[in-house]
N, C-alpha and C positions, 0 to 999 in steps of 0.2 A: 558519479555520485555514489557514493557506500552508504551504503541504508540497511538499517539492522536493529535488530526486535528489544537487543540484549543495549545496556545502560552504556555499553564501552565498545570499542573496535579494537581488538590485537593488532598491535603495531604501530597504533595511533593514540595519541592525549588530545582532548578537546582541551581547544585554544581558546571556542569563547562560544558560550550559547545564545545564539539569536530569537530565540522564540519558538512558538509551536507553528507548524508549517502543515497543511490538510490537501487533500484533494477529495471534491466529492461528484460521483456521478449517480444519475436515476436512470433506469433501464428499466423499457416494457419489452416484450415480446410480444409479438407480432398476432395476430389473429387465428391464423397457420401454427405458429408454434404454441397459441394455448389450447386447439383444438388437439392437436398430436401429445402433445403433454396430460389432457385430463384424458384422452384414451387410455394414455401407458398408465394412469394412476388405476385405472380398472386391474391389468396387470399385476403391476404393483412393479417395485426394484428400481436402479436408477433413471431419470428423467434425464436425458442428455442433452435435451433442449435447454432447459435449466442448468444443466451444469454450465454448458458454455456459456450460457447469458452472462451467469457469475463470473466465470473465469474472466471473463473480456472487459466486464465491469470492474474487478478486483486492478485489474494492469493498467486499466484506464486512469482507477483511481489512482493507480502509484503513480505514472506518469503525471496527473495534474500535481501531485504533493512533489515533487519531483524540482518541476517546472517553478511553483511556488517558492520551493528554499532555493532555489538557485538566485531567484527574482532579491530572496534577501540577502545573497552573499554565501549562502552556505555551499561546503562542498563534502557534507556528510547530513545524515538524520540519524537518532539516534530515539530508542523506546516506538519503534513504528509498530501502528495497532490496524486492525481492522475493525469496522463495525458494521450494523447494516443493520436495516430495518423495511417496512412493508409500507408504502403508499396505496390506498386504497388496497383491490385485488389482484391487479395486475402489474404494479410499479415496483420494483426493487432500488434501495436507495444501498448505497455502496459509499464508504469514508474511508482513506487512510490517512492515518496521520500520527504524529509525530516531534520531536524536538531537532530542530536543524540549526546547527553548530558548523565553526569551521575547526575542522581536523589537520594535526602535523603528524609527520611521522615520529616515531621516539627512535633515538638515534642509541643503540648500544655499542656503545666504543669498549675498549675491550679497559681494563685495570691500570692504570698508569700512562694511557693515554688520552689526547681530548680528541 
């Protein structure tokens, strides 16, 4: 599946746009990692607890959006976004999403031939 931020893919013309295509996941952290996190905020500097949550949560969400345009046919997304936002004080909600389209290559044949 080619999934990309940007309106187009080099190489390829959308053949036909199916619709907006999402994945969403909510993530808490654990008890453990909110106690070792508001430590490190005494500190201060990055939270690695946190970063990972994120990261795992961000690939999670591509993969449900992923799973979703395939479900409609697609075998590209095109304008894929992140969002996120705060469930209470401990939830992180994670979205990607997207326009999922099926993609052909563009054939460049050279001047005088097909």
């Amino acid at each position: 599946m080619l999934c990309a931020t940007t309106e187009s893919v080099a190489g390829y013309r959308v053949k036909e746009t199916l619709g907006q295509c999402f994945g969403v996941v909510v993530r808490s952290r654990g008890i453990g990692g909110n106690i070792m996190a508001g430590l490190r905020t005494i500190i201060g500097g990055e939270i690695p607890e946190y970063t990972q949550l994120l990261e795992e949560a961000r690939r999670h969400a591509v993969d449900r959006m992923v799973t979703n345009a395939t479900a409609m046919g697609a075998n590209g997304i095109v304008m894929m976004r992140f969002d996120s936002s705060e469930i209470g004080q401990t939830m992180s909600e994670i979205v990607a999403y997207g326009t999922a389209v099926v993609l052909e290559p563009v054939s460049f044949g050279r001047a005088g031939s097909e």
